[in-house]
Backbone of each chain as ProteinMPNN parsed JSONL, in Angstrom:
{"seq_chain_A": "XXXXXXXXXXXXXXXXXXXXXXXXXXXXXXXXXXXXXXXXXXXXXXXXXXXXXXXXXXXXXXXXXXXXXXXXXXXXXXXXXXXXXXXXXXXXXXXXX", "coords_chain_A": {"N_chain_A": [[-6.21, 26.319, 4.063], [-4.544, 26.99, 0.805], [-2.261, 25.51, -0.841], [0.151, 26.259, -2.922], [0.702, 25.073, -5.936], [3.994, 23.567, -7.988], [5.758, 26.016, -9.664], [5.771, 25.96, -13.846], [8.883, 25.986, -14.035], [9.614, 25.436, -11.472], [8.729, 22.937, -11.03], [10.299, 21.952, -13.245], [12.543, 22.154, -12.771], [12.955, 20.197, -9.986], [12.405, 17.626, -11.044], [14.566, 17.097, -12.402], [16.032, 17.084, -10.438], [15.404, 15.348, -8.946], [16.86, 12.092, -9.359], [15.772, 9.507, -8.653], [13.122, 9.605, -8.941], [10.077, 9.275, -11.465], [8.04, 10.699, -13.39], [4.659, 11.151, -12.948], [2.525, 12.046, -15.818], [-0.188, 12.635, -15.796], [-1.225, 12.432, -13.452], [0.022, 14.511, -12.619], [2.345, 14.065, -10.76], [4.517, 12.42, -8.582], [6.196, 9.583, -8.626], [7.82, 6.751, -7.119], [9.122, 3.363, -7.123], [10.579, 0.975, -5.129], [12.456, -1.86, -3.825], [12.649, -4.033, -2.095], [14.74, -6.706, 0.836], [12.965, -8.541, 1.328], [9.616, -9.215, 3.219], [9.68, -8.053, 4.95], [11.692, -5.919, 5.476], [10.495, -4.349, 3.564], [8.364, -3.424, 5.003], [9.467, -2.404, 7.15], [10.675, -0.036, 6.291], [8.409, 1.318, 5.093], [6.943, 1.642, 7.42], [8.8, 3.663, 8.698], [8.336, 5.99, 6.586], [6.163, 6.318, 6.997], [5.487, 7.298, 9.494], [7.452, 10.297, 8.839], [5.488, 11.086, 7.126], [3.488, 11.45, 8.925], [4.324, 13.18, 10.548], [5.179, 15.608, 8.964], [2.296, 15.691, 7.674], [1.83, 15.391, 5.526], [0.636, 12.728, 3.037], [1.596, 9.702, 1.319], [0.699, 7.879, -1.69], [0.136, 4.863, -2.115], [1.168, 1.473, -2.374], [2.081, -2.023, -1.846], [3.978, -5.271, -2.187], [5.109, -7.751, -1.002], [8.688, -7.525, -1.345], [8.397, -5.339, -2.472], [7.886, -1.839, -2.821], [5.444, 0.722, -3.96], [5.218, 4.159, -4.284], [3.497, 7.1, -4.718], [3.362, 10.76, -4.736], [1.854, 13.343, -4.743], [-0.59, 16.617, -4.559], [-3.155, 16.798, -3.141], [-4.161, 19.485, -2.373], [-3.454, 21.467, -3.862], [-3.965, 20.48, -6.436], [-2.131, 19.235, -7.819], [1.518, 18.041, -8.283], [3.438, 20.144, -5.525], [5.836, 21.823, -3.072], [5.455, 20.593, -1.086], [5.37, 17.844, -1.924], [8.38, 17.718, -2.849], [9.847, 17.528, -0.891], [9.528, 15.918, 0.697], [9.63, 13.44, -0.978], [12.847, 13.649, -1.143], [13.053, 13.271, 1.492], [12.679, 10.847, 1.653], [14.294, 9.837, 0.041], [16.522, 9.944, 1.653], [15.957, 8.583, 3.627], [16.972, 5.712, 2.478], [19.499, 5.803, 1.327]], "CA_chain_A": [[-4.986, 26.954, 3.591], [-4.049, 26.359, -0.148], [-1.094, 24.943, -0.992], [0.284, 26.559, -4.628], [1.743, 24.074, -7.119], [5.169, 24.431, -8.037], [5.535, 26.758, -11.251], [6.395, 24.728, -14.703], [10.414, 26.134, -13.791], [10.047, 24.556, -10.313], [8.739, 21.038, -11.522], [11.619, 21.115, -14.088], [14.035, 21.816, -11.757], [12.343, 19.437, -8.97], [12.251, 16.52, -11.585], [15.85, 17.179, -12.59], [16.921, 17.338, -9.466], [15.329, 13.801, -8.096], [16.533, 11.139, -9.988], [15.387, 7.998, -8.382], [11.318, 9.622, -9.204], [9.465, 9.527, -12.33], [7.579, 12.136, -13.621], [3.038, 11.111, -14.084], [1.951, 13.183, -16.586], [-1.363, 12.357, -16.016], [-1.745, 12.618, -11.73], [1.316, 15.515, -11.944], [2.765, 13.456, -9.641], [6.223, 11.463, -8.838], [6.516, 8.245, -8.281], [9.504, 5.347, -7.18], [9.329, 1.867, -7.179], [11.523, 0.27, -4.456], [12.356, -3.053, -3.988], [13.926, -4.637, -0.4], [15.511, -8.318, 0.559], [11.969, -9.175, 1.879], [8.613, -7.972, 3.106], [10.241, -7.645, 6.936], [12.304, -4.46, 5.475], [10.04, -3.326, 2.884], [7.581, -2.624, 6.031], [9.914, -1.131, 8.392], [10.92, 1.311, 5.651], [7.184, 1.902, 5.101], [6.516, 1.987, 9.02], [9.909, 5.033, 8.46], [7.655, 6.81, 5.847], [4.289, 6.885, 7.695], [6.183, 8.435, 10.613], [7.492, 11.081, 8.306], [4.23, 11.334, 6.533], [2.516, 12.26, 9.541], [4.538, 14.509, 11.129], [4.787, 16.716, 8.0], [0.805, 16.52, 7.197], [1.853, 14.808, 3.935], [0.4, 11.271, 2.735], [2.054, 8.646, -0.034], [-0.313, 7.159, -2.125], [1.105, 4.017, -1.661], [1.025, -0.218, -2.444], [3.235, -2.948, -1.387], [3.366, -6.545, -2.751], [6.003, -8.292, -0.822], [9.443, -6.68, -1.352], [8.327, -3.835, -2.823], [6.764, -0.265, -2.336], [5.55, 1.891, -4.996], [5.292, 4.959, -3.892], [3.034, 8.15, -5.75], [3.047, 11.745, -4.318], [1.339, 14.57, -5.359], [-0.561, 17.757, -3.288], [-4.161, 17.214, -3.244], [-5.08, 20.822, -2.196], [-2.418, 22.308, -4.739], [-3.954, 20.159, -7.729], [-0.528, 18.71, -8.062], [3.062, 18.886, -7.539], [4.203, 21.283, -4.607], [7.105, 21.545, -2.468], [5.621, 19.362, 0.214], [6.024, 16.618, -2.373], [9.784, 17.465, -3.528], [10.402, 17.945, 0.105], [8.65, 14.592, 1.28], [10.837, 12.525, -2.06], [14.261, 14.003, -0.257], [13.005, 12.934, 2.855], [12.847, 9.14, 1.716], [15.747, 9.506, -0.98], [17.515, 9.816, 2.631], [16.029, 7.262, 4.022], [17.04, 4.458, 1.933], [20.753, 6.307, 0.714]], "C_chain_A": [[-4.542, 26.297, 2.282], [-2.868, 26.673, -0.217], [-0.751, 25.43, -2.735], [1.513, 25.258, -4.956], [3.067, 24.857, -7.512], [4.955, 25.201, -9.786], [6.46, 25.052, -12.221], [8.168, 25.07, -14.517], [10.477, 25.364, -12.682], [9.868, 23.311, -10.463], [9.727, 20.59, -12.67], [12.814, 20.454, -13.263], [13.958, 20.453, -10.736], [12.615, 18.133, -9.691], [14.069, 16.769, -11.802], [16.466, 16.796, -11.654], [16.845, 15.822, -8.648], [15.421, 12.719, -8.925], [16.163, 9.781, -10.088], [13.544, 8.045, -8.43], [11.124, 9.955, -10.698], [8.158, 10.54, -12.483], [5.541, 11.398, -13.668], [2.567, 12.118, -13.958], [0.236, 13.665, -16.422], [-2.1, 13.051, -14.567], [-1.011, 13.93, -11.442], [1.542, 15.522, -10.338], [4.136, 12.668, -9.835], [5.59, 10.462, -8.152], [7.77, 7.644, -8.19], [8.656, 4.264, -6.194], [10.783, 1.299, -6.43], [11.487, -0.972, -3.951], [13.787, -3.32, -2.652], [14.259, -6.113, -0.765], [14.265, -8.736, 0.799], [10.865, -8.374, 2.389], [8.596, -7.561, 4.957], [10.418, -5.933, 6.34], [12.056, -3.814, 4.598], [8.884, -2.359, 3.855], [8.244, -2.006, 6.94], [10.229, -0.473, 7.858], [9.397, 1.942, 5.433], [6.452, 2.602, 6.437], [7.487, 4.137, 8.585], [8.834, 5.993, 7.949], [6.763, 7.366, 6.459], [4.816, 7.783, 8.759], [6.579, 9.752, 10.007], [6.395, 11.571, 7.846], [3.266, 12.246, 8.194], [2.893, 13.195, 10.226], [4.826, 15.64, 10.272], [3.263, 16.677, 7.13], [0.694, 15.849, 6.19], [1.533, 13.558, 3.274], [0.73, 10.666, 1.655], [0.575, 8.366, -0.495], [0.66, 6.048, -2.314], [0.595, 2.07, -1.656], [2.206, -0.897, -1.959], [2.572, -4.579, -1.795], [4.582, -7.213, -2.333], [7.108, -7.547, -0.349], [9.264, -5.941, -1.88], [7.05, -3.263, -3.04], [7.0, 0.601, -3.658], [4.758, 3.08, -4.039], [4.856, 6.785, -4.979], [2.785, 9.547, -5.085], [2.459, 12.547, -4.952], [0.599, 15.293, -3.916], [-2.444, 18.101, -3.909], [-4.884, 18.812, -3.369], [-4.467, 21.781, -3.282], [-3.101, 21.62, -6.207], [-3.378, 19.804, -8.674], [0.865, 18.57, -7.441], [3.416, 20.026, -6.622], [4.871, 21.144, -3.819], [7.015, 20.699, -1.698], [6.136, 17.921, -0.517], [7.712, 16.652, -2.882], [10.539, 17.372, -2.4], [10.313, 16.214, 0.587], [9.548, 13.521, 0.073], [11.769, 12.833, -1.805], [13.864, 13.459, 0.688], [13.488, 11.354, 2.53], [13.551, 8.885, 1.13], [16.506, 9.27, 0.778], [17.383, 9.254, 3.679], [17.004, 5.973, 3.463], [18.435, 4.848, 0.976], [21.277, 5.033, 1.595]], "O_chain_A": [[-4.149, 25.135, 2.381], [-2.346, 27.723, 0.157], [-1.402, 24.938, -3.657], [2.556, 24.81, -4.481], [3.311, 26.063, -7.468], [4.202, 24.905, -10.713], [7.089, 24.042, -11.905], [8.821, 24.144, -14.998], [11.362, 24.508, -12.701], [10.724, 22.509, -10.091], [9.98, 19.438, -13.022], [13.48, 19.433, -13.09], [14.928, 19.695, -10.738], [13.142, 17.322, -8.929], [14.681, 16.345, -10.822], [17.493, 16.141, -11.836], [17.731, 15.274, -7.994], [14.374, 12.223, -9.34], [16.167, 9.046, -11.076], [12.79, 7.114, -8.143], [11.859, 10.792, -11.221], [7.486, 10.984, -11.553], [5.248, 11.177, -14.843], [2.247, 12.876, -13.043], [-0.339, 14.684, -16.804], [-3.057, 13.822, -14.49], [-1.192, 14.516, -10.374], [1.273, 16.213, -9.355], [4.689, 12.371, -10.894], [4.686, 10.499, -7.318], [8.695, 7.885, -8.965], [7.974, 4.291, -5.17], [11.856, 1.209, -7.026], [10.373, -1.309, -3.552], [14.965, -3.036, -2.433], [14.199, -6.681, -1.855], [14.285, -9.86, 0.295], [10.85, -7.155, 2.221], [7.824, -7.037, 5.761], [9.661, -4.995, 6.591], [12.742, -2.829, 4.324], [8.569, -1.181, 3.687], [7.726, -1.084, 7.57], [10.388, 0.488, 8.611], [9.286, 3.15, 5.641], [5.739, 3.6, 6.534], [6.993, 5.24, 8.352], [8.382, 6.802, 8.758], [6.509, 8.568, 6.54], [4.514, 8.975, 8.797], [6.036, 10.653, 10.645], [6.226, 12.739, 8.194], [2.663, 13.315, 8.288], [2.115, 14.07, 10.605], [4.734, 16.74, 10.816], [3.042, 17.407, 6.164], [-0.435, 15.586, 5.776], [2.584, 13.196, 2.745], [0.073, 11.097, 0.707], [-0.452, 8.571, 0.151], [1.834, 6.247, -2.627], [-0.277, 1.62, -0.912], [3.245, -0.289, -1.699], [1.417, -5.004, -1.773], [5.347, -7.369, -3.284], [7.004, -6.928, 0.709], [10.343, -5.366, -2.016], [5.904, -3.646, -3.274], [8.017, 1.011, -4.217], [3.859, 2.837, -3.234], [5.651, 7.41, -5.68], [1.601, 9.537, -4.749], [2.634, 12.355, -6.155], [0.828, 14.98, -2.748], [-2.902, 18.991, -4.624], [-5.773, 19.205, -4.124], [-5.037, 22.845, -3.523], [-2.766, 22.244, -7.215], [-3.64, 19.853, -9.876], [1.21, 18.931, -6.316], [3.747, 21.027, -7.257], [4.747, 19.98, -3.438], [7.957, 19.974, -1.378], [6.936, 17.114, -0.044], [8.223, 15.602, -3.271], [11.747, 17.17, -2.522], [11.328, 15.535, 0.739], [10.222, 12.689, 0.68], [12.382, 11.996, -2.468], [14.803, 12.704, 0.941], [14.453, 10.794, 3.051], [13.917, 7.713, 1.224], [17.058, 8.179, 0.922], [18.205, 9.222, 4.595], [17.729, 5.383, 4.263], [18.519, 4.253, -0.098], [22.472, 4.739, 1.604]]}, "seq_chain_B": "XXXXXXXXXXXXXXXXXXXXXXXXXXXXXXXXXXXXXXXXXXXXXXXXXXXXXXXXXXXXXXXXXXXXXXXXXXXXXXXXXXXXXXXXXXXXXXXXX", "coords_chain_B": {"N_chain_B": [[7.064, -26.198, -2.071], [3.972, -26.808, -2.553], [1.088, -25.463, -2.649], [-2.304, -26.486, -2.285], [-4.862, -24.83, -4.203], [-8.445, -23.745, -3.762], [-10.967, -25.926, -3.471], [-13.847, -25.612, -5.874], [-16.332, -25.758, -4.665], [-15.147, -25.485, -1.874], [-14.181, -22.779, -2.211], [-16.945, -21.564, -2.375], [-17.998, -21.913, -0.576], [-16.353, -20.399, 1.169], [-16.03, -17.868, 0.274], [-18.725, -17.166, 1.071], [-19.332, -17.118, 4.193], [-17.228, -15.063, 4.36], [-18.756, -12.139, 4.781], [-17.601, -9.237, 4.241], [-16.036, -9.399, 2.434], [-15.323, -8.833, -1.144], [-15.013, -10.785, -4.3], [-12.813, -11.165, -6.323], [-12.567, -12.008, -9.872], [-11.233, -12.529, -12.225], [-8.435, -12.423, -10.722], [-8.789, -14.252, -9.208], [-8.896, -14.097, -6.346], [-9.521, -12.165, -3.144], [-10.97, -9.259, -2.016], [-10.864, -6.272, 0.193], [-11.755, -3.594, 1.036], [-10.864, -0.649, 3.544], [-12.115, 1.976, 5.899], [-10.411, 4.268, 7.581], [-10.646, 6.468, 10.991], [-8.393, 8.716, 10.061], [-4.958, 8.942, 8.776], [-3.289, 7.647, 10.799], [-4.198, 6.22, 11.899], [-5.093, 4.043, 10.288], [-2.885, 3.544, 9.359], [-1.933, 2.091, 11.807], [-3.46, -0.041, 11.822], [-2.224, -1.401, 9.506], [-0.059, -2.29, 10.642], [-0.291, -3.981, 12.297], [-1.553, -6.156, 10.469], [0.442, -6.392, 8.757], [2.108, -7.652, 10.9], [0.414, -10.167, 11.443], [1.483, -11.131, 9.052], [3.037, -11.727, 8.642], [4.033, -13.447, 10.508], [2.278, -15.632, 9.555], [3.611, -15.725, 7.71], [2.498, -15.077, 5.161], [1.637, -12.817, 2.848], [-0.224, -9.748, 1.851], [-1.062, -8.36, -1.312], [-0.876, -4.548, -1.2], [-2.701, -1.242, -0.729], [-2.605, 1.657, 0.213], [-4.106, 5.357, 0.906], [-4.137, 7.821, 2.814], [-7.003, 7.788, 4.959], [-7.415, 5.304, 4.325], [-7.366, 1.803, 2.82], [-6.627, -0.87, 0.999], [-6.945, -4.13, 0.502], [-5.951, -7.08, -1.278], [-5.895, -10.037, -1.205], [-4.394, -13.515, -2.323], [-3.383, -16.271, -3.134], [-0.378, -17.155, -4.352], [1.531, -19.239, -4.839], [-0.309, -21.21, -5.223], [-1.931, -20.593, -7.41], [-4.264, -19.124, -7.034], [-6.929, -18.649, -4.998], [-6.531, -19.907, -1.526], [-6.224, -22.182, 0.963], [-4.781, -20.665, 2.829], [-5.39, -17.888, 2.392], [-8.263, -17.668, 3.37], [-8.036, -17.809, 5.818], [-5.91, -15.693, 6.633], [-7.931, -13.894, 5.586], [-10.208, -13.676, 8.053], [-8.823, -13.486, 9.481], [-7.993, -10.907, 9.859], [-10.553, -9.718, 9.63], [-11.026, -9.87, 12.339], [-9.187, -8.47, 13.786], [-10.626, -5.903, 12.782], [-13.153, -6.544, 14.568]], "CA_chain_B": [[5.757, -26.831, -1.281], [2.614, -26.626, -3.056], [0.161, -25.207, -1.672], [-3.822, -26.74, -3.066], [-6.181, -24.005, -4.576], [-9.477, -24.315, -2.973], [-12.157, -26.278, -4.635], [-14.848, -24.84, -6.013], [-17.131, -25.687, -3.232], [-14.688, -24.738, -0.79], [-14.335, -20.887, -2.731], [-18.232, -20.855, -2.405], [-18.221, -21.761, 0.98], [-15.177, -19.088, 1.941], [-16.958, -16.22, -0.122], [-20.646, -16.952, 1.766], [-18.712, -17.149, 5.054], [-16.434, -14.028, 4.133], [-19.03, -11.255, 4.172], [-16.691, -8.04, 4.028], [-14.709, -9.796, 1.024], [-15.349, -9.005, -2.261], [-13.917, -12.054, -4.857], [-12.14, -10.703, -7.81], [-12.742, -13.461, -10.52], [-10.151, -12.247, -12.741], [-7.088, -12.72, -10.068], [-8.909, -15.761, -8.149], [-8.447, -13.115, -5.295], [-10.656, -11.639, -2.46], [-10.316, -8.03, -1.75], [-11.522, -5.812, 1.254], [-11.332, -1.579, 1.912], [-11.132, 0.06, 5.063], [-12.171, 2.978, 6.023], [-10.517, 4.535, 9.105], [-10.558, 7.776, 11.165], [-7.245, 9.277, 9.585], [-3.984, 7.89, 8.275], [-2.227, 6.898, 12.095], [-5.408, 4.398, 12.577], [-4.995, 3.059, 8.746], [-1.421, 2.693, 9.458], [-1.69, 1.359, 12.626], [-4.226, -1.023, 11.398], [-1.403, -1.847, 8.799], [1.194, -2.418, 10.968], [-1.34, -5.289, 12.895], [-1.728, -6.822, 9.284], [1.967, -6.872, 8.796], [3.098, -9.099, 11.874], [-0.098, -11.212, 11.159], [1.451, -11.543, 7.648], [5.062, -11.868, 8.864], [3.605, -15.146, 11.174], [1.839, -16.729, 9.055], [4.06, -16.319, 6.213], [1.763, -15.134, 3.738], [1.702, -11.664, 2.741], [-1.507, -9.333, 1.273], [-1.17, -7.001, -2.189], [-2.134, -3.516, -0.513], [-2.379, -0.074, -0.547], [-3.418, 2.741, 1.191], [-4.458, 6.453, 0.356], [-4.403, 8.585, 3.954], [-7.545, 6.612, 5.503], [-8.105, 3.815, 3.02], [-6.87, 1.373, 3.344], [-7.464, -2.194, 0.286], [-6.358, -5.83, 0.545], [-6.067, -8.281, -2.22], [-5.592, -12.003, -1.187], [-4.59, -14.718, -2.915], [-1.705, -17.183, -3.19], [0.801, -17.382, -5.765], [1.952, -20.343, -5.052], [-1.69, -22.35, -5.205], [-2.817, -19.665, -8.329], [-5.311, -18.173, -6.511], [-7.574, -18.512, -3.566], [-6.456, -21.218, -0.875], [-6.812, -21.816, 2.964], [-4.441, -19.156, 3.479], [-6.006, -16.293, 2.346], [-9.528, -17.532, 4.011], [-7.665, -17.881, 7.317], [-5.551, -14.837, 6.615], [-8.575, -12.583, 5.811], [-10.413, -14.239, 9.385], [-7.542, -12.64, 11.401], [-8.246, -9.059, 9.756], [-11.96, -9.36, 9.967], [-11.072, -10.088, 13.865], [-8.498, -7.342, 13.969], [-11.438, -4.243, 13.29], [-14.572, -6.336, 15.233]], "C_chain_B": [[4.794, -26.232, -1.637], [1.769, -26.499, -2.529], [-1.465, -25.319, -2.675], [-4.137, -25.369, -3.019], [-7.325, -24.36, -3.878], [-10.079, -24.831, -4.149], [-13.333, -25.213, -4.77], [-15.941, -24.783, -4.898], [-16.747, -25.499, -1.985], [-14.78, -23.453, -0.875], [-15.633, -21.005, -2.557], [-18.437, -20.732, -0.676], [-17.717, -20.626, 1.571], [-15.785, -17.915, 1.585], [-18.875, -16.367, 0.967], [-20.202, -16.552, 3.315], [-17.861, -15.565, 5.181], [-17.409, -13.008, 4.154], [-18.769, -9.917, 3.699], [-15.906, -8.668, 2.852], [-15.807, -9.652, 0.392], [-14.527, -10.06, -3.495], [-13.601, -11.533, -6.564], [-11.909, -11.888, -8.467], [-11.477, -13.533, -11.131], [-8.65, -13.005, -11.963], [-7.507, -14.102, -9.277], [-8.355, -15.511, -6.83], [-9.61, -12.761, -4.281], [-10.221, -10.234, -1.792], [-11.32, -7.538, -0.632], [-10.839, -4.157, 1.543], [-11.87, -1.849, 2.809], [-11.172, 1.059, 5.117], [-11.551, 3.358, 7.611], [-10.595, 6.208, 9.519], [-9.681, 8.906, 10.701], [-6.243, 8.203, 9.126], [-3.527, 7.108, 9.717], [-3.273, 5.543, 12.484], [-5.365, 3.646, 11.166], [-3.753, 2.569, 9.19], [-1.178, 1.416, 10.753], [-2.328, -0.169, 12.582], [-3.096, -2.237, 10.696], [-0.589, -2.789, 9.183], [0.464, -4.059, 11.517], [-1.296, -6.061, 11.973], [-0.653, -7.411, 9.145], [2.711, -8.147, 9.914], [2.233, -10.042, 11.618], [0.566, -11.946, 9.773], [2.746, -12.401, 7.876], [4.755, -13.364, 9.483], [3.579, -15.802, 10.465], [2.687, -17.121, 7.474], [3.231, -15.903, 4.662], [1.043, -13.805, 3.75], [0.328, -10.911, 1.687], [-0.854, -8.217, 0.014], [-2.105, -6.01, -1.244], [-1.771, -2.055, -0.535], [-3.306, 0.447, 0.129], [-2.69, 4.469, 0.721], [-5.182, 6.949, 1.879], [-5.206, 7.088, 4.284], [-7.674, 5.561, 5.38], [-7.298, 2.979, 2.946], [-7.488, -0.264, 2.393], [-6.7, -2.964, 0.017], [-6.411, -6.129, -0.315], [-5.606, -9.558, -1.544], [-5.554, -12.731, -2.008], [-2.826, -15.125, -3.014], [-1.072, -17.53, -4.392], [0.978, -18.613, -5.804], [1.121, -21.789, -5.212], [-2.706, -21.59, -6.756], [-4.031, -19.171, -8.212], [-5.644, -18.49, -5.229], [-7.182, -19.945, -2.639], [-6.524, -20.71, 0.419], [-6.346, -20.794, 3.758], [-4.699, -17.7, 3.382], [-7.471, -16.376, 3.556], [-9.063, -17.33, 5.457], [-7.232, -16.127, 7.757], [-7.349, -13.248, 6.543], [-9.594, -13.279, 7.163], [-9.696, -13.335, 10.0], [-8.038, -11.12, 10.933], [-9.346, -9.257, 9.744], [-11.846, -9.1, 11.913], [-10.723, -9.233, 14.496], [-9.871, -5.678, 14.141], [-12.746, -4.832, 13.445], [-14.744, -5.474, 16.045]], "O_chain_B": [[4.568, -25.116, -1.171], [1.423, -27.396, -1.761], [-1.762, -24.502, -3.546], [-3.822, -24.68, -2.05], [-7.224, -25.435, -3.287], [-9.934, -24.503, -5.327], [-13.639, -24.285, -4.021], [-16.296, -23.732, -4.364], [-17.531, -25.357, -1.047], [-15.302, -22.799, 0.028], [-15.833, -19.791, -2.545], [-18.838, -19.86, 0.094], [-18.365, -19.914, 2.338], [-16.061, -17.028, 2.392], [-19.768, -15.577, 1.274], [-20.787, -15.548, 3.723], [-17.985, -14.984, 6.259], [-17.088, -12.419, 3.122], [-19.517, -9.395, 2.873], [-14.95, -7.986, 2.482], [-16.928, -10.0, 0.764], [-13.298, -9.996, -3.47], [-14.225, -11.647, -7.619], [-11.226, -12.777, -7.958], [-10.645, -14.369, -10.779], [-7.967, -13.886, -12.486], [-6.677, -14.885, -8.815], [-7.605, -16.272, -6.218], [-10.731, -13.112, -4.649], [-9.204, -10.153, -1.104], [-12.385, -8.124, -0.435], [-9.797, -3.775, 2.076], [-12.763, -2.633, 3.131], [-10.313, 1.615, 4.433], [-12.044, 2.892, 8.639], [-10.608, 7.091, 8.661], [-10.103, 10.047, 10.886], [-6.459, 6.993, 9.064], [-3.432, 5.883, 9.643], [-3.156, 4.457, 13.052], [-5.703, 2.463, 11.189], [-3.531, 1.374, 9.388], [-0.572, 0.344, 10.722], [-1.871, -1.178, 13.12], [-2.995, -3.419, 11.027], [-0.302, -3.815, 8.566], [0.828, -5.124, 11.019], [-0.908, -7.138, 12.426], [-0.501, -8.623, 9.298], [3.483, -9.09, 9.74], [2.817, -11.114, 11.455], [0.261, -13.091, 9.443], [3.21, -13.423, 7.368], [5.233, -14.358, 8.937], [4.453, -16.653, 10.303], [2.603, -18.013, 6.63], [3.376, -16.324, 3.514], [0.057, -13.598, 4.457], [-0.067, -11.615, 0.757], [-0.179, -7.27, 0.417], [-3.218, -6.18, -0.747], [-0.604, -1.702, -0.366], [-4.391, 0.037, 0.542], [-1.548, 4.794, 0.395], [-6.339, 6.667, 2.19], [-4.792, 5.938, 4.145], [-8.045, 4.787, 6.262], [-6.156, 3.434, 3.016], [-8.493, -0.839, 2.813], [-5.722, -2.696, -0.682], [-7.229, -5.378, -0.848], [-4.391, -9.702, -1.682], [-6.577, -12.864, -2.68], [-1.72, -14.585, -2.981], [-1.515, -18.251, -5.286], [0.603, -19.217, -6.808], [1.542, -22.943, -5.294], [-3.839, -21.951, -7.076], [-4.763, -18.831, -9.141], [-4.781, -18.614, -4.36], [-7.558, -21.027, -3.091], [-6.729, -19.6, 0.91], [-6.823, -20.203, 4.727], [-4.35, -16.72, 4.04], [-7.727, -15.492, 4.373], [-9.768, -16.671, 6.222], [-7.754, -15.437, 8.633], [-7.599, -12.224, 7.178], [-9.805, -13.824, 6.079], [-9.994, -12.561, 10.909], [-8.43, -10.301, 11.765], [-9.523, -8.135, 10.218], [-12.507, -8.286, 12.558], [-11.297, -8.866, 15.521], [-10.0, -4.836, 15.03], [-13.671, -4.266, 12.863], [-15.852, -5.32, 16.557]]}, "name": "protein", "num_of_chains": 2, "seq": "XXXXXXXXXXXXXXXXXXXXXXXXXXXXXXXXXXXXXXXXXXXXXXXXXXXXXXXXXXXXXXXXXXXXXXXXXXXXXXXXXXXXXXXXXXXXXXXXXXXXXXXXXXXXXXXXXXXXXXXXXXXXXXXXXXXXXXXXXXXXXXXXXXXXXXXXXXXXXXXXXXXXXXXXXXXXXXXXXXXXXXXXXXXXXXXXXX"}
């Protein structure tokens, strides 16, 4: 089942609309860089994610070095950006609000 | 609290001994992918890594991409490779015998 990328109006809006993700130009992908008190509660927010991640299908590309998680989405089967990722960057903006 | 670097004839010993590590010269590091059946056995793998890390105090650079799952070791506070990474990667070789 392919997954369509969002149009160039929906990745404006989509980027507009999330401002704690950066835009790569390169992966047409978002990324955020978050940073905890320690690497206790940068993994139980990561544990949070993977749980989300797998019950919507959707996987981070994803490092950790201590207190902090970078964090890169995009939509393999879409060849980029698509809603699962603008959907999946709300999910964890509301984690960590 | 300073933690010694290994000697050189200790790093030869730990890399001959290590055979799943690769030794990144550059960082004075030893790295290791995993491959697992999906993301919930990478993660869960993860999560195993994490309390070993949380114990011992001494935490791995790492990411993961769905199955995949790649370590870096090495100690900051000794500028590269010391007893705690060799010990530390020991427990995750032990973790997927």
């Amino acid at each position: 089942m392919a997954i369509e990328p969002l149009s160039e109006e929906e990745r404006a809006e989509a980027l507009d609309a999330l401002d704690e993700w950066d835009y790569d130009e390169a992966r047409d992908a978002i990324t955020r860089t978050l940073t905890f008190k320690d690497f206790s509660e940068a993994f139980a927010f990561m544990t949070r994610v993977a749980l989300l991640a797998e019950k919507a299908d959707h996987h981070p590309e994803w490092s950790n070095v201590w207190n902090r998680v970078e964090i890169l989405l995009t939509t393999h089967d879409a060849g980029g950006l698509s809603h699962r990722d603008v959907d999946m960057a709300e999910a964890i903006d509301a984690l960590v609000e």
